[in-house]
C-alpha positions as CSV (number, residue, x, y, z in Angstrom):
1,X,0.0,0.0,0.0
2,X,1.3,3.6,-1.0
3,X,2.3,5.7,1.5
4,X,-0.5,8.0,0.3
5,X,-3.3,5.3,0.6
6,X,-2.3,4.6,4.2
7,X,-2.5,7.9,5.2
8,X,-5.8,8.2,3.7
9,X,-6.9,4.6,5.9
10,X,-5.7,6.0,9.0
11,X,-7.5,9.3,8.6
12,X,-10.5,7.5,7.8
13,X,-10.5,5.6,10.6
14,X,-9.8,8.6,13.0
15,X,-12.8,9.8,11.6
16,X,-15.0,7.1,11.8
17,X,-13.7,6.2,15.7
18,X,-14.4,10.0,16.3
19,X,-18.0,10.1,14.9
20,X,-18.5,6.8,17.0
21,X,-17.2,8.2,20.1
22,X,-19.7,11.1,19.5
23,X,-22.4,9.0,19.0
24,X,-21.9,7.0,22.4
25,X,-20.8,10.3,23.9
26,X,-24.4,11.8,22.9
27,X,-26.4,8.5,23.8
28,X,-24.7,8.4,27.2
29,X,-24.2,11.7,29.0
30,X,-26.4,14.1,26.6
31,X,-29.7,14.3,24.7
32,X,-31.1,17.1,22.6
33,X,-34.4,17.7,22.9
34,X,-36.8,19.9,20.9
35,X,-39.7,21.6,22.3
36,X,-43.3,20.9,21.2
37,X,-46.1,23.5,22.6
38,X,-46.6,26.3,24.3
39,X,-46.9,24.6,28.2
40,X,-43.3,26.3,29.0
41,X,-43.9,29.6,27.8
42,X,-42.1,32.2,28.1
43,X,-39.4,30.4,29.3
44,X,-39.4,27.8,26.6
45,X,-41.3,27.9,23.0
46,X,-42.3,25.8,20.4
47,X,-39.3,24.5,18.7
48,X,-36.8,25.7,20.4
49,X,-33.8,23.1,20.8
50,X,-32.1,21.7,24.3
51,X,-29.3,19.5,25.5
52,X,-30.4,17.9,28.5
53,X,-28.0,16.7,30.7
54,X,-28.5,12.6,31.5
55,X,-25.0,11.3,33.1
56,X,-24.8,10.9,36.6
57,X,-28.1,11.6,37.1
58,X,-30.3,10.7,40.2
59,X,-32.8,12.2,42.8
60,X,-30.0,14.0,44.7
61,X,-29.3,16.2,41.5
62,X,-32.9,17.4,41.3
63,X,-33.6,20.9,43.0
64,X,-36.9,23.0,43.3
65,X,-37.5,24.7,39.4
66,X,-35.1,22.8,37.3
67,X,-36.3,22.3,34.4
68,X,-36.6,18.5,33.6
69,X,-37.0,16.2,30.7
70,X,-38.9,13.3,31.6
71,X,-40.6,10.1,29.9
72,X,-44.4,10.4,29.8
73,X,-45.3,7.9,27.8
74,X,-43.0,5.1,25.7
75,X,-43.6,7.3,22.8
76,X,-43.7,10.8,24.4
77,X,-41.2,13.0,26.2
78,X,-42.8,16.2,28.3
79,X,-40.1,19.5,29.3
80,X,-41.5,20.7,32.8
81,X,-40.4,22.6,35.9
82,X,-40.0,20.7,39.3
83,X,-41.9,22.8,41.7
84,X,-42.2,19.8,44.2
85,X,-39.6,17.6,45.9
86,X,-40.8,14.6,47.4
87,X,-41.6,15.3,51.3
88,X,-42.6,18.6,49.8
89,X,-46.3,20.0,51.0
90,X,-47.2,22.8,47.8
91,X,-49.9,24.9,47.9
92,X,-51.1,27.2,45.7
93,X,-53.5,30.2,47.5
94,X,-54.9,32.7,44.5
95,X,-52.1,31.8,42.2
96,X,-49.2,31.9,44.6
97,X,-47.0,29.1,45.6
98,X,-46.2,28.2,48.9
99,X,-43.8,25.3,49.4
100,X,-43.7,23.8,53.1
101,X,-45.9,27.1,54.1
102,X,-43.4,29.5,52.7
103,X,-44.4,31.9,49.8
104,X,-42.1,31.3,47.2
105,X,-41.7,34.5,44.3
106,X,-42.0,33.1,40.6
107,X,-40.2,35.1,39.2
108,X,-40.2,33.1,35.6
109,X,-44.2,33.1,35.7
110,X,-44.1,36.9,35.9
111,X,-41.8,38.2,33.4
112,X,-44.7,40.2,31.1
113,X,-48.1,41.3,32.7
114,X,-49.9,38.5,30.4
115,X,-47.4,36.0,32.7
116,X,-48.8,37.6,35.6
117,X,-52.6,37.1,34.4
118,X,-51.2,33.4,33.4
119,X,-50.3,33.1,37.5
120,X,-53.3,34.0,39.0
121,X,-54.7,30.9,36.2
122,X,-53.0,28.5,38.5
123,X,-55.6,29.0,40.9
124,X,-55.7,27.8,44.6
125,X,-55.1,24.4,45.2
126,X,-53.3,21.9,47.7
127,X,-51.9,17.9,47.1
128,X,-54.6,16.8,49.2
129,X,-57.3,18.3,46.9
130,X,-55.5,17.5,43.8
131,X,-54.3,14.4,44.8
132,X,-55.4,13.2,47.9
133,X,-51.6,13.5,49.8
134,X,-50.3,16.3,52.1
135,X,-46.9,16.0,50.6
136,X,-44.9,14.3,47.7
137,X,-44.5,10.5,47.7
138,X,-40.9,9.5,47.9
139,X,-39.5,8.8,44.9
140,X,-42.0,11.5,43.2
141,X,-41.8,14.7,41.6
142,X,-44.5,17.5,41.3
143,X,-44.0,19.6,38.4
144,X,-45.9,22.4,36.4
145,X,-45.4,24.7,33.3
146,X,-44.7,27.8,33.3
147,X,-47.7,29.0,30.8
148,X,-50.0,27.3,34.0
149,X,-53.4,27.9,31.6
150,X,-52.0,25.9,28.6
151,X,-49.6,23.5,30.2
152,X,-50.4,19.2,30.7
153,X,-48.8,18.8,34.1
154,X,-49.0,17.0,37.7
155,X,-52.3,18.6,37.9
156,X,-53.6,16.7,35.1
157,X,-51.7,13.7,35.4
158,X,-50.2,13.3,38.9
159,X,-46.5,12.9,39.8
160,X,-43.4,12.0,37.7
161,X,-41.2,8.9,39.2
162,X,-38.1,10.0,39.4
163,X,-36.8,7.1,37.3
164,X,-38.7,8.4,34.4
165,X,-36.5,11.6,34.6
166,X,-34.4,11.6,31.3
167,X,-32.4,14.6,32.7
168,X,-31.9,18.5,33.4
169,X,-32.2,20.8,30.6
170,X,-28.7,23.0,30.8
171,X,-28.9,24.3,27.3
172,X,-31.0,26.3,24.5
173,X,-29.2,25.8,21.2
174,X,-31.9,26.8,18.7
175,X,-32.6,29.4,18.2
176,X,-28.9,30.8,18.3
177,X,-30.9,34.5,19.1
178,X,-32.0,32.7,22.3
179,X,-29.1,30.8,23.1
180,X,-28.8,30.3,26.3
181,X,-27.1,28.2,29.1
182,X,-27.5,27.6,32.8
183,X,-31.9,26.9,33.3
């Protein structure tokens, strides 16, 4: 083999052993993402690209208003914010949060008067009357969307296992105008 052919073998090799490593490194410790609806509004919109963040990941990672990525279904992935943690008793009195009796600002709900009038949507409600439990079940998450009057959420469908969390959103991507790291 020519010099000039073996060079061209090993580079193609680097190349395919780097696009493999990619490919494991994306299946293993990162997954993109890509919004569908309006439920995380403003915060998130509709088609807006992620990298959620999947290695290492368990319960002790989780902290009040990450935003998650989580499996709903087989089929179906849902992007929400953790408001509860389990032990956590949430109430909401006239659109405001309370978490263990302590009023808790959302500031990401309120960024534009039409978030505000999206707040006060939220209503008044507590576990036991949505669910039946003071607080969250072990091994449970609580979580709503931040456009509260169009979002599919714990209210609607109960808690999230914590096994069925795929991982943390840590990155917008797409649109590079809203690029933006750190949620």
């Amino acid at each position: 083999m020519s010099p000039r052919m073996k060079d061209l073998f090993y580079w193609g090799l680097g190349f395919v052993c780097g696009i493999s490593l990619l490919v494991q490194v994306q299946n293993h410790l990162y997954s993109n993402y890509r919004v569908e609806g309006k439920s995380m509004d403003p915060t998130l919109q509709d088609g807006n690209r992620l990298i959620v963040t999947k290695v290492g990941f368990d319960e002790s990672d989780i902290e009040h208003f990450d935003i998650i990525v989580f499996h709903k279904t087989n089929q179906e992935d849902y992007v929400k914010r953790v408001i509860g943690l389990p032990g956590d008793e949430i109430t909401y009195k006239n659109g405001s949060l309370y978490i263990n009796q302590q009023f808790i600002e959302e500031s990401y709900i309120n960024k534009t008067a039409s978030m505000r009038m999206a707040s006060r949507q939220t209503g008044s409600f507590t576990l036991k009357s949505l669910m039946g439990v003071e607080k969250v079940p072990e091994g449970m998450l609580f979580v709503l969307g931040d456009n509260r009057h169009m979002s599919y959420d714990s209210r609607h469908f109960g808690f999230v296992p914590i096994d069925s969390v795929v991982g943390k959103v840590n990155m917008r991507y797409w649109p590079l105008t809203e690029w933006q790291a750190g949620f």
